[in-house]
Residue frames relative to the residue before (quaternion, step in Angstrom):
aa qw qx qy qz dx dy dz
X 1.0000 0.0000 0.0000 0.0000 0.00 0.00 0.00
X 0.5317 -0.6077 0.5509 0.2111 3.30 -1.15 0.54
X 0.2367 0.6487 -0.7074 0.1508 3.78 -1.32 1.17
X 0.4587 -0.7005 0.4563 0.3010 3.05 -1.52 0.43
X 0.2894 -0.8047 0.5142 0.0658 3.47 -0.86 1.17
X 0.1363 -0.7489 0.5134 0.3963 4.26 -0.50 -0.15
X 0.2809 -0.5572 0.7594 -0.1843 2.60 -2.18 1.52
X 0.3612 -0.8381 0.4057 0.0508 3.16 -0.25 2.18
X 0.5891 0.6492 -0.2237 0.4259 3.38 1.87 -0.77
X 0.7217 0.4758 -0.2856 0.4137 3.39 1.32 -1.34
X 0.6087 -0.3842 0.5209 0.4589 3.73 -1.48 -0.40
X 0.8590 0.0661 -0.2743 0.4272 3.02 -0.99 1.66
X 0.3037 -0.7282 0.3978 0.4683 3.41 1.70 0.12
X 0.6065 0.3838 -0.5021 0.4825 4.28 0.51 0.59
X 0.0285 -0.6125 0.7899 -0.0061 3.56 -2.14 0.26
X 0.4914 -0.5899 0.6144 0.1818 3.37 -1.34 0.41
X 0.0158 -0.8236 0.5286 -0.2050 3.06 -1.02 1.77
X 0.6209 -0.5183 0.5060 0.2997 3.53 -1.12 0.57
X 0.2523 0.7337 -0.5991 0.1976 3.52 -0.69 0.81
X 0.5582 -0.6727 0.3977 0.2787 3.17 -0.92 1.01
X 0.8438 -0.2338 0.4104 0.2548 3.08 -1.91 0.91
X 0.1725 -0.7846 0.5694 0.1746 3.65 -0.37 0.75
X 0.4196 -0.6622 0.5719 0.2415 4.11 -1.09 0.71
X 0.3356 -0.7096 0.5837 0.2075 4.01 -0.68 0.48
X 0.2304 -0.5968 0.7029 0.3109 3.81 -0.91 -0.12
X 0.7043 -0.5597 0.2698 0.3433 3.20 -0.80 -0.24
X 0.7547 0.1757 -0.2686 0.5721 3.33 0.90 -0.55
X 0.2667 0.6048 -0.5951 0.4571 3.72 0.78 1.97
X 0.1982 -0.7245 0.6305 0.1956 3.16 -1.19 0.46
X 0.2667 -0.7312 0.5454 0.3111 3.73 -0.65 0.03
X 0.0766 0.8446 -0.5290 0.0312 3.72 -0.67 0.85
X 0.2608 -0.7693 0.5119 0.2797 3.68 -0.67 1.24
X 0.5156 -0.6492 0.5406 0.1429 3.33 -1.40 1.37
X 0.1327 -0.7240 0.6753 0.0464 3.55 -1.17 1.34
X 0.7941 -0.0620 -0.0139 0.6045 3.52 0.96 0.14
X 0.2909 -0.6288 0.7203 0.0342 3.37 -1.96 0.96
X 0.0087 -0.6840 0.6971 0.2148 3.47 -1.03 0.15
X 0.5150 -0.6101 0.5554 0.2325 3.88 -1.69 0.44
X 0.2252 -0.5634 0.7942 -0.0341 3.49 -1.67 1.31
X 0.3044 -0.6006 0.6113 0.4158 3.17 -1.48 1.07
X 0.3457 0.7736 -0.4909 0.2028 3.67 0.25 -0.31
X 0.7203 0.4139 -0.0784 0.5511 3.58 1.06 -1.52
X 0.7578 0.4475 -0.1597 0.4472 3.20 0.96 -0.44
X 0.4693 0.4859 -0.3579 0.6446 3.37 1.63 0.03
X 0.6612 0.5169 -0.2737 0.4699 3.74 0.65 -0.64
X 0.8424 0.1596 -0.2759 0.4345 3.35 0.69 -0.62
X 0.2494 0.6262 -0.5972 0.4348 3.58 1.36 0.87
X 0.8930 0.1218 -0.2351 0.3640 3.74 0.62 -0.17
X 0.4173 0.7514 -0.4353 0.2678 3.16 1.31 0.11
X 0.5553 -0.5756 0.5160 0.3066 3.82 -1.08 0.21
X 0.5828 -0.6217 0.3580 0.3816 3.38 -1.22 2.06
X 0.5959 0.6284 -0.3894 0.3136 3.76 -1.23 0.66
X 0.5336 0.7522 -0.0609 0.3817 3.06 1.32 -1.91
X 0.0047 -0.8760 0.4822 0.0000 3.66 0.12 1.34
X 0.3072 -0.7467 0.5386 0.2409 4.03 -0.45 1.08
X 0.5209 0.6461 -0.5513 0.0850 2.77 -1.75 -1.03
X 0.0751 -0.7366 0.6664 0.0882 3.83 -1.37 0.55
X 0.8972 0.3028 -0.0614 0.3157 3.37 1.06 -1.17
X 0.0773 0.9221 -0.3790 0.0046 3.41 0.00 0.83
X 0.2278 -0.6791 0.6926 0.0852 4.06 -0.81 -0.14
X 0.4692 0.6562 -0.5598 0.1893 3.11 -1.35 1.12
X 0.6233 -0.4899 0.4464 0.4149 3.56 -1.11 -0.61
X 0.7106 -0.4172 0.5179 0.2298 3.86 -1.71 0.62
X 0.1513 0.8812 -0.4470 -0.0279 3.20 0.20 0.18
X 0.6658 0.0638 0.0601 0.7409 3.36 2.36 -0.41
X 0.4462 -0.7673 0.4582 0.0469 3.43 -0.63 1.19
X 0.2744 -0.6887 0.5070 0.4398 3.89 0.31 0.40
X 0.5371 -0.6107 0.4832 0.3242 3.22 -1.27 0.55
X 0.5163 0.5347 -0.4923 0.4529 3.90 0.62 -0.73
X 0.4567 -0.7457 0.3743 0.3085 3.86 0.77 -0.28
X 0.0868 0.8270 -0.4095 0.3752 3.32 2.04 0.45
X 0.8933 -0.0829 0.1035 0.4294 4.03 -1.28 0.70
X 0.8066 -0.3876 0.0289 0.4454 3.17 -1.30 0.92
X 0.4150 -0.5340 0.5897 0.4415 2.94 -1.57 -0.16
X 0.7115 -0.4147 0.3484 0.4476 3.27 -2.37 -0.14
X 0.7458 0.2344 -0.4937 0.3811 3.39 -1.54 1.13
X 0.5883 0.6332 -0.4301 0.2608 3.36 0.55 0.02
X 0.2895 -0.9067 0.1987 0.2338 3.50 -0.69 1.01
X 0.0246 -0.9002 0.4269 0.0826 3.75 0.62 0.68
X 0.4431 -0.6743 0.5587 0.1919 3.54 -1.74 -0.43
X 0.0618 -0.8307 0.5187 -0.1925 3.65 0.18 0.91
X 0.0762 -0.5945 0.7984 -0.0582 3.50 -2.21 0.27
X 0.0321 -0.5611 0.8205 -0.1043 2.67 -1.83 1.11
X 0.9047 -0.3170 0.1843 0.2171 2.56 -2.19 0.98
X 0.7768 0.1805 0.4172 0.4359 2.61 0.57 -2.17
X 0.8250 0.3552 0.0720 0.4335 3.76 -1.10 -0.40
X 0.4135 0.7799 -0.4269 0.1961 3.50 1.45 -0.22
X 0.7101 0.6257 -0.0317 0.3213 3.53 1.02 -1.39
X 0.5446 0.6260 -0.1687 0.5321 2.49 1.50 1.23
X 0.6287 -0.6924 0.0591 0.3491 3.58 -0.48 0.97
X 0.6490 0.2322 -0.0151 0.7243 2.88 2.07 -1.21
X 0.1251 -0.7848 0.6007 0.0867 3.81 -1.04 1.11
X 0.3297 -0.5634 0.6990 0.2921 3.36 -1.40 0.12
X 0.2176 0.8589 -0.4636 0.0062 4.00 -1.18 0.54
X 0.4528 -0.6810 0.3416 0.4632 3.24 -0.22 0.53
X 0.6586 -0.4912 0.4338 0.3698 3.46 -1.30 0.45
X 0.5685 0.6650 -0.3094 0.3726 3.65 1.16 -1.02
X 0.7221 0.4376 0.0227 0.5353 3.00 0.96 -1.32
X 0.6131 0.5510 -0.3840 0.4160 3.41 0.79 1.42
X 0.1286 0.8725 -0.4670 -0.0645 2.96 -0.46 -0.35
X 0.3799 -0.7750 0.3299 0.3824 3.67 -0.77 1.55
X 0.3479 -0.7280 0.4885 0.3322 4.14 -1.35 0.04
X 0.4868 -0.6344 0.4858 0.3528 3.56 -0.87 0.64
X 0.7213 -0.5824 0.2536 0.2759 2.89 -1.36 1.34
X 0.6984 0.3970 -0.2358 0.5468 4.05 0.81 -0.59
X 0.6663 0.5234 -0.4014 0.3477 4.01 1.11 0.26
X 0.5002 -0.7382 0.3461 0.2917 3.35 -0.12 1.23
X 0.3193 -0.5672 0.5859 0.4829 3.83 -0.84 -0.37
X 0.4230 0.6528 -0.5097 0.3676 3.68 0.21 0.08
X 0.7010 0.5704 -0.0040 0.4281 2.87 0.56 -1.91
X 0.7298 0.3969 -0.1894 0.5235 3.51 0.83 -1.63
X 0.5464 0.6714 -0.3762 0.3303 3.49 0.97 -0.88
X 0.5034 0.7056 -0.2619 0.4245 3.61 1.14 -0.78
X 0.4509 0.8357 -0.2719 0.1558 3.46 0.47 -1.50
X 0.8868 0.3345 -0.0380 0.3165 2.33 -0.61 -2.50
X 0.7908 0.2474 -0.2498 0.5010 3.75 -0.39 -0.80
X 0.7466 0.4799 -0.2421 0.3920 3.71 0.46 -1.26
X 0.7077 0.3538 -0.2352 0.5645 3.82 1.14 -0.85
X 0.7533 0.2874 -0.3954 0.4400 3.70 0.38 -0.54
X 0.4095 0.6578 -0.4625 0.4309 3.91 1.15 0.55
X 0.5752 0.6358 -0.1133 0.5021 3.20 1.29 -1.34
X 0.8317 0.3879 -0.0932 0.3863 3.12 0.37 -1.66
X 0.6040 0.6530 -0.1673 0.4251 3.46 1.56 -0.62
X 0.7106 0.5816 -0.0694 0.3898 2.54 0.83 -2.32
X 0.6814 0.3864 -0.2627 0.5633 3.99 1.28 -1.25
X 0.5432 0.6477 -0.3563 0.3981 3.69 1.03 -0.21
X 0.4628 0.7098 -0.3083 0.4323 3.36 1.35 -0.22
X 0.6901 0.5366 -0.1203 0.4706 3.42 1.09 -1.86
X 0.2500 -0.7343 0.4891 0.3988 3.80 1.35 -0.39
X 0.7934 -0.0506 0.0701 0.6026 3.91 -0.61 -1.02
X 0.3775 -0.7986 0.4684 0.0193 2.71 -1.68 1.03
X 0.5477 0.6713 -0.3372 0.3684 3.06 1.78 -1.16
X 0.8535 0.1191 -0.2592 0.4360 2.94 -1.42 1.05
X 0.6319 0.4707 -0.4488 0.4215 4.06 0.77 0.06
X 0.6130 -0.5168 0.5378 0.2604 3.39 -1.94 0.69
X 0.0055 -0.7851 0.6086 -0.1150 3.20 -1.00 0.86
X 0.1814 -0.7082 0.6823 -0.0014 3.58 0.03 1.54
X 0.0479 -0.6259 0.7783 0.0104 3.85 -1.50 0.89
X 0.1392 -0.7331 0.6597 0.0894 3.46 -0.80 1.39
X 0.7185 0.4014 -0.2678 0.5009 3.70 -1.30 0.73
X 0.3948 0.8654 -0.2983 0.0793 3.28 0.92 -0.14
X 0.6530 0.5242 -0.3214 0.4421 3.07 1.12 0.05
X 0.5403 0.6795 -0.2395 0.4349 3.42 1.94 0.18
X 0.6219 -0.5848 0.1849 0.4870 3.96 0.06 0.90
X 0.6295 0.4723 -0.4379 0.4346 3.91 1.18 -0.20
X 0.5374 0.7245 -0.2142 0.3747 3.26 1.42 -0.93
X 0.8307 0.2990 -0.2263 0.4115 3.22 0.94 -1.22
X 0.4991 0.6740 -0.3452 0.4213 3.29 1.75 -0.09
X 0.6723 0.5430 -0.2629 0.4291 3.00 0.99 -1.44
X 0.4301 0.7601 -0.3733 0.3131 3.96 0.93 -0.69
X 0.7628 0.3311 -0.0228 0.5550 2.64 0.38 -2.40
X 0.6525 0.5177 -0.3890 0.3936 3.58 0.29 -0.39
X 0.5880 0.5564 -0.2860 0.5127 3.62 1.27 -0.44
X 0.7402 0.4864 -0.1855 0.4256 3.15 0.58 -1.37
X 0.3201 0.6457 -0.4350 0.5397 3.89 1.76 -0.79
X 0.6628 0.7234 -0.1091 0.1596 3.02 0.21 -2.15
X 0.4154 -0.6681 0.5042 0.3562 3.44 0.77 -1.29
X 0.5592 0.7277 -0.2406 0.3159 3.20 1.37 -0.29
X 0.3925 -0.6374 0.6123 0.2544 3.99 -0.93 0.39
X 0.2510 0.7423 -0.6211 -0.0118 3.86 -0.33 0.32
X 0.4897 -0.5946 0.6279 -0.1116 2.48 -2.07 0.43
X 0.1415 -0.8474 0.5070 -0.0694 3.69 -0.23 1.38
X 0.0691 0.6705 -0.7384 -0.0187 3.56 -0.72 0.98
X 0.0709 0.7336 -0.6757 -0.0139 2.93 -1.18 1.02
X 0.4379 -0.7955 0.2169 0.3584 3.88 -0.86 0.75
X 0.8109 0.1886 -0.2219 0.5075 3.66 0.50 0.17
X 0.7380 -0.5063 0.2420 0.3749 3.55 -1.20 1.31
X 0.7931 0.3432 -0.3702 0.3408 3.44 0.23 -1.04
X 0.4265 0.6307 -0.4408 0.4755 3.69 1.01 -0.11
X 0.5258 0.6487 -0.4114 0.3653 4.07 0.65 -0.74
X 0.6489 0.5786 -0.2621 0.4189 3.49 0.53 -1.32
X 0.7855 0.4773 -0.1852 0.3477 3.55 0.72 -1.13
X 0.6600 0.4887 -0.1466 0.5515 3.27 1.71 -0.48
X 0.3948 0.7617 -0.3324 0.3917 3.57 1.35 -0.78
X 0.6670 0.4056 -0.3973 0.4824 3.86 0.61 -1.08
X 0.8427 0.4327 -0.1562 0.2797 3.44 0.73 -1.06
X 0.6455 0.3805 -0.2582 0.6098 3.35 1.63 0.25
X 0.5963 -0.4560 0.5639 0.3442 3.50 -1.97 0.59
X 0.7479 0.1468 0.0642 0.6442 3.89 0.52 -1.17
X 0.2237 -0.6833 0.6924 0.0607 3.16 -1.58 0.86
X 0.0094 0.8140 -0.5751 0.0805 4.35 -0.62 0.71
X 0.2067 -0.7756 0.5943 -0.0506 3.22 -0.89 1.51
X 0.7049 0.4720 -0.3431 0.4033 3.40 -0.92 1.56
X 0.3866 -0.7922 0.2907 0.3721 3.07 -0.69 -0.42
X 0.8884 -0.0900 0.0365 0.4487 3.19 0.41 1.85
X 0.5394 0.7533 -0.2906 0.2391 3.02 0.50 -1.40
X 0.6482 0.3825 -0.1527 0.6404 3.80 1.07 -0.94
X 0.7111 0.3845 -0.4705 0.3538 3.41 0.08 0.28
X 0.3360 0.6516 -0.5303 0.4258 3.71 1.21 0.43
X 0.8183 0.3177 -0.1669 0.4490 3.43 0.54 -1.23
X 0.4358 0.6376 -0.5200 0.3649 4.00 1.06 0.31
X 0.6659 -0.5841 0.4191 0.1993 3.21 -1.75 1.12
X 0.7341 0.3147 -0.1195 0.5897 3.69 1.83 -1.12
X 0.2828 -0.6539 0.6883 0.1365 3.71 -0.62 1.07
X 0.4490 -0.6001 0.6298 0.2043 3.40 -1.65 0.51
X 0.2725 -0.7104 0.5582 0.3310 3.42 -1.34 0.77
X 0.7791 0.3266 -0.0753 0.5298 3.36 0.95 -0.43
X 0.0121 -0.7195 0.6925 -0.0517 3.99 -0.89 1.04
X 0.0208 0.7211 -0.6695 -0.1772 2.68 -1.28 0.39
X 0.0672 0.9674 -0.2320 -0.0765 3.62 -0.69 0.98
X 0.2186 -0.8991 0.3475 0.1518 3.65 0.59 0.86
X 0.5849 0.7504 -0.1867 0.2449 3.44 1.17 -0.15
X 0.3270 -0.8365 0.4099 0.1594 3.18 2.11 -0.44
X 0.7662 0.1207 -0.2674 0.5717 4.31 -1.49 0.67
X 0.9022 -0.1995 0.0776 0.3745 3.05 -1.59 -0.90
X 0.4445 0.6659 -0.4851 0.3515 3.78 0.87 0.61
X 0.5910 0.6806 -0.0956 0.4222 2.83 1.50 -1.55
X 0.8641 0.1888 -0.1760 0.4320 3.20 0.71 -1.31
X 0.4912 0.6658 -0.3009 0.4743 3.52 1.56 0.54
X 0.7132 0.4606 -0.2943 0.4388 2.94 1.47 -0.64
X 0.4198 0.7164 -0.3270 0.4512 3.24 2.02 -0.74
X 0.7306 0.5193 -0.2348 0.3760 3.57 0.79 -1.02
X 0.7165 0.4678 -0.2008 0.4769 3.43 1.83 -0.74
X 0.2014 0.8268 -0.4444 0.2799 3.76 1.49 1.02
X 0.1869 -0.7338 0.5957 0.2678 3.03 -0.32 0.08
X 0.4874 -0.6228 0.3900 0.4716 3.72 -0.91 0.16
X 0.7448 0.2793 -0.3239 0.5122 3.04 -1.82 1.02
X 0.4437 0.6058 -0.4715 0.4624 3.98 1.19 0.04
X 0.3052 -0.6927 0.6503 -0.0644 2.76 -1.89 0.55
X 0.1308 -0.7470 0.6460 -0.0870 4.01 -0.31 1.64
X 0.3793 -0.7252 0.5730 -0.0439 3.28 -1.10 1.22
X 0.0783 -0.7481 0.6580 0.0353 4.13 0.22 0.45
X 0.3722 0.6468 -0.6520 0.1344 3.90 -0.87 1.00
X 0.7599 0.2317 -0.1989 0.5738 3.33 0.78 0.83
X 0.2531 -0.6844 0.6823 0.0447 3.23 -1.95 0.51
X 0.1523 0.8724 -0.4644 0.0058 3.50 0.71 -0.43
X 0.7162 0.3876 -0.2340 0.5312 3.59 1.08 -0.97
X 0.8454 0.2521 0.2686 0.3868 3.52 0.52 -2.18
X 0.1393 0.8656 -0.4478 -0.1757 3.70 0.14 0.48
X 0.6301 0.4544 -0.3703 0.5092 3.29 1.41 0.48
X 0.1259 -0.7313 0.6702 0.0163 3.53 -0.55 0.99
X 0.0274 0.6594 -0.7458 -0.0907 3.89 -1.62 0.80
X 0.3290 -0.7282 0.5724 -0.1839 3.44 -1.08 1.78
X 0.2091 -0.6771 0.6947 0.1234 3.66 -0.81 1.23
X 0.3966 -0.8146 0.3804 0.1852 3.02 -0.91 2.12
X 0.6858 0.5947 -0.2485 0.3380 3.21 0.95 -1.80
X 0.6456 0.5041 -0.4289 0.3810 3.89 0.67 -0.36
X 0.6498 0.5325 -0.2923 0.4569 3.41 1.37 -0.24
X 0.8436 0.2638 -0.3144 0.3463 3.26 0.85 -0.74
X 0.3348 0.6628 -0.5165 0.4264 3.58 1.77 0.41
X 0.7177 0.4574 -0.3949 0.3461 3.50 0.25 -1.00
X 0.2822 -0.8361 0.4398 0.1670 3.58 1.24 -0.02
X 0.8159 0.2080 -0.3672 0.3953 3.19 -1.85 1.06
X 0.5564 0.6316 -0.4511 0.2966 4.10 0.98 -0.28
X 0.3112 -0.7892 0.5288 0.0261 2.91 -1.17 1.16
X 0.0346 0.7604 -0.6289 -0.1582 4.22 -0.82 0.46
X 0.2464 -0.8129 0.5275 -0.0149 3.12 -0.95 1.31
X 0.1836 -0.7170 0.6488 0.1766 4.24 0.26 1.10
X 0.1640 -0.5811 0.7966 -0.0293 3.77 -1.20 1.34
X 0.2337 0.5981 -0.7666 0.0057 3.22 -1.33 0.79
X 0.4851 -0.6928 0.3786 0.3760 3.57 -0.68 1.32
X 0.6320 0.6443 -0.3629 0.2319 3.16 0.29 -1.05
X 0.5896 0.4185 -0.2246 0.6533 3.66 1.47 -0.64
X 0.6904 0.3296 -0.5006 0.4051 3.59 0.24 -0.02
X 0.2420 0.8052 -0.4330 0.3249 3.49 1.16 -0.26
X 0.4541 0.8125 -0.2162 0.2948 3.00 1.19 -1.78
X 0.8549 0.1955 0.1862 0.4430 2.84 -0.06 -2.36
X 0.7958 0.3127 -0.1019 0.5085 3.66 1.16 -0.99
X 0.2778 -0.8240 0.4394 0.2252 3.53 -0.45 0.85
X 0.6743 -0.6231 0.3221 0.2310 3.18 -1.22 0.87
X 0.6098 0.5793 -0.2530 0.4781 3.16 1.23 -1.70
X 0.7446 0.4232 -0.3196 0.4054 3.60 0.51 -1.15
X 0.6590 0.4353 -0.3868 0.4760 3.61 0.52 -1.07
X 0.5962 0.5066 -0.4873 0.3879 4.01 0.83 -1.04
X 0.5056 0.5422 -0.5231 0.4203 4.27 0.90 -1.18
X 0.7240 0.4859 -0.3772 0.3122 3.35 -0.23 -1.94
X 0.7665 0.5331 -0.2219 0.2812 3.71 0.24 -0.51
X 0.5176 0.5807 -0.1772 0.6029 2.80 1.81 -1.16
X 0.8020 0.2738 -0.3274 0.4180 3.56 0.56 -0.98
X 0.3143 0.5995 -0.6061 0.4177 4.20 1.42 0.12
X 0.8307 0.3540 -0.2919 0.3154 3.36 -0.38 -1.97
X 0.3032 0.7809 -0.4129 0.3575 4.09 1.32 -0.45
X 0.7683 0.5783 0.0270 0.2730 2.53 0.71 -2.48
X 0.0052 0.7609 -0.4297 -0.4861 2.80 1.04 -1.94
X 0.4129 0.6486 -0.5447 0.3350 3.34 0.66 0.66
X 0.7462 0.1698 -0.3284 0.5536 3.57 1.26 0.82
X 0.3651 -0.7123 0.5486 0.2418 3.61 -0.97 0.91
X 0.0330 0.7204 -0.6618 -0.2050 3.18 -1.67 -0.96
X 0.3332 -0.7662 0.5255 0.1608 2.97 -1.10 1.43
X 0.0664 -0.7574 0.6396 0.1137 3.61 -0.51 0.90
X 0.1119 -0.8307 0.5026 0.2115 3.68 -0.37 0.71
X 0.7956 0.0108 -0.1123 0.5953 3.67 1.15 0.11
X 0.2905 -0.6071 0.7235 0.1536 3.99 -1.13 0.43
X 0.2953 0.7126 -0.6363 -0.0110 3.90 -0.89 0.90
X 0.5801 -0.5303 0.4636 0.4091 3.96 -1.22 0.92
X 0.5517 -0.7360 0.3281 0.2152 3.44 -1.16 1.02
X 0.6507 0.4745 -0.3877 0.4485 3.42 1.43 0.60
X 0.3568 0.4940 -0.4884 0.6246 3.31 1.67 1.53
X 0.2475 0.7850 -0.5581 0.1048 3.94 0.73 0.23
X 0.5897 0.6038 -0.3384 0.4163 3.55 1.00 -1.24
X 0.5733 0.5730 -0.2936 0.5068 3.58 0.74 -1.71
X 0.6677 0.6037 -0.3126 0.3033 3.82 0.31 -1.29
X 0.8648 0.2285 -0.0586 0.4432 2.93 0.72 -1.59
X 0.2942 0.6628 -0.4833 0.4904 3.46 1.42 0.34
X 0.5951 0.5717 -0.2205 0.5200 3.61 0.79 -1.73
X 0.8304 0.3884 -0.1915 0.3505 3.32 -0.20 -1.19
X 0.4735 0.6146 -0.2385 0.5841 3.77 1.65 -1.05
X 0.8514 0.2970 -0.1641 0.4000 3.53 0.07 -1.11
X 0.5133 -0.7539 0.3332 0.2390 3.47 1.41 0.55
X 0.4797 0.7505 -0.2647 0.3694 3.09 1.55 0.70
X 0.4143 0.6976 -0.2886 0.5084 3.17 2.21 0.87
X 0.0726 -0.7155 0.6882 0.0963 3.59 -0.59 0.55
X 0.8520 0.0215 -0.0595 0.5197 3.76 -0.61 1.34
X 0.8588 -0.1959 0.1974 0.4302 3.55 -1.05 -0.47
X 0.0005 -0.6593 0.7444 0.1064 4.01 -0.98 0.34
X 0.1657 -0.7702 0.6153 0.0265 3.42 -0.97 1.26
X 0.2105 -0.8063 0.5302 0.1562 3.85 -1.24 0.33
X 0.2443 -0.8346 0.4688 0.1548 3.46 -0.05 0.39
X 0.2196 -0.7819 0.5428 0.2139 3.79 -0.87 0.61
């Protein structure tokens, strides 16, 4: 079968390779993949990983084998899922946990999105308990957690706020926010309304501006870097204002505690609904991967970049 593997020589350091047939455990299903969508997350990893090395978290497709323990759908059913690893790839092995079935009018395109970028979203504001009626600043926002996290706020009860970094990026986020902010932050030291809740993925001086816009008793969320992984931060204005809290989310550890399958349903059944969108900003065949993640690297994505097998 055919997955995509990295190759330090090719464009984008990935290519599509032959790789064996994956083996289920038992309570795995095996499911062939009609679409993947990209996380810079996976793609920062395999900018250094060693030629061979197989990404991927996020995938969409069809049942293609039932675990045998008799765990999650059966074969033909179409669901949305993530793994660890190894995702990017025609045929997966997954736990049953880590599904979830799609409603009958949600594309796999569409569903492909989800998994890392929506249950990041979905998690990450879940932290803050109730929303209704609180400020909520979403840094990065024009980036697939960003655009989840909006609408999921706004579901929510919530007032948000979008910083996103350069003007033309403003337009794309606007449906999904109360206020729209260009830069990096920097003005929101001097605003009359702190935020009780950020969420921020963006890393240096975004990071430490946004730290400064807490309100007290708030709570900042860290699930990304995308710009900056080193951030310097004037301490004392934070801890005078008293009670603020920064919380490093890395999904993979909530995983832990919060199940995938369930948070992957809840989503599926918003976008069903339509009481959640998704911004797909481009659909390429999976033997453009390089092209993909070049795109996606160079920050030149608004929302989601999907791949199709």
């Amino acid at each position: 079968m055919r997955a995509v593997t990295v190759d330090r020589a090719a464009p984008g350091g990935l290519v599509l390779s032959t790789v064996a047939q994956p083996v289920p455990s038992p309570s795995e299903a095996v499911v062939r993949v009609a679409a993947i969508s990209l996380n810079l997350g996976e793609v920062r990893r395999a900018r250094s990983a060693a030629d061979g090395w197989r990404p991927g978290w996020d995938f969409a497709g069809t049942v293609e084998r039932a675990a045998a323990d008799g765990s999650g759908p059966p074969q033909g059913t179409r669901v949305v899922g993530m793994r660890d690893e190894a995702a990017w790839a025609e045929l997966v092995t997954v736990p049953s946990a880590r599904l979830a079935v799609l409603p009958a009018q949600v594309t796999f395109e569409r569903a492909a999105t989800l998994p890392v970028a929506g249950l990041t979203a979905l998690y990450a504001l879940e932290k803050r308990g109730s929303l209704v009626e609180r400020r909520v600043l979403i840094t990065g926002a024009s980036g697939g957690v960003g655009m989840f996290a909006m609408q999921l706020a706004r579901l929510s009860g919530a007032h948000v706020t979008a910083l996103v970094h350069r003007e033309e990026k403003a337009s794309s986020v606007a449906v999904h926010a109360d206020a729209v902010s260009v830069g990096d932050g920097a003005q929101f030291v001097s605003d009359a309304a702190p935020f009780d809740l950020i969420l921020e993925s963006v890393g240096g001086s975004v990071f430490a501006n946004a730290l400064q816009a807490l309100a007290a008793d708030g709570l900042l969320v860290t699930y990304g870097t995308s710009a900056d992984r080193t951030s310097t931060i004037e301490i004392a204005p934070f801890y005078a204002r008293g009670g603020g809290t920064v919380y490093g989310f890395y999904l993979f550890h909530e995983l832990k505690t919060h199940s995938a399958g369930a948070g992957l349903t809840r989503l599926a059944a918003l976008l069903d609904s339509g009481k959640l969108d998704v911004h797909v900003d481009a659909v390429m065949p999976a033997g453009k991967i390089g092209d993909a993640v070049e795109l996606l690297w160079n920050r030149a994505v608004t929302g989601k970049l999907v791949v199709t097998f």
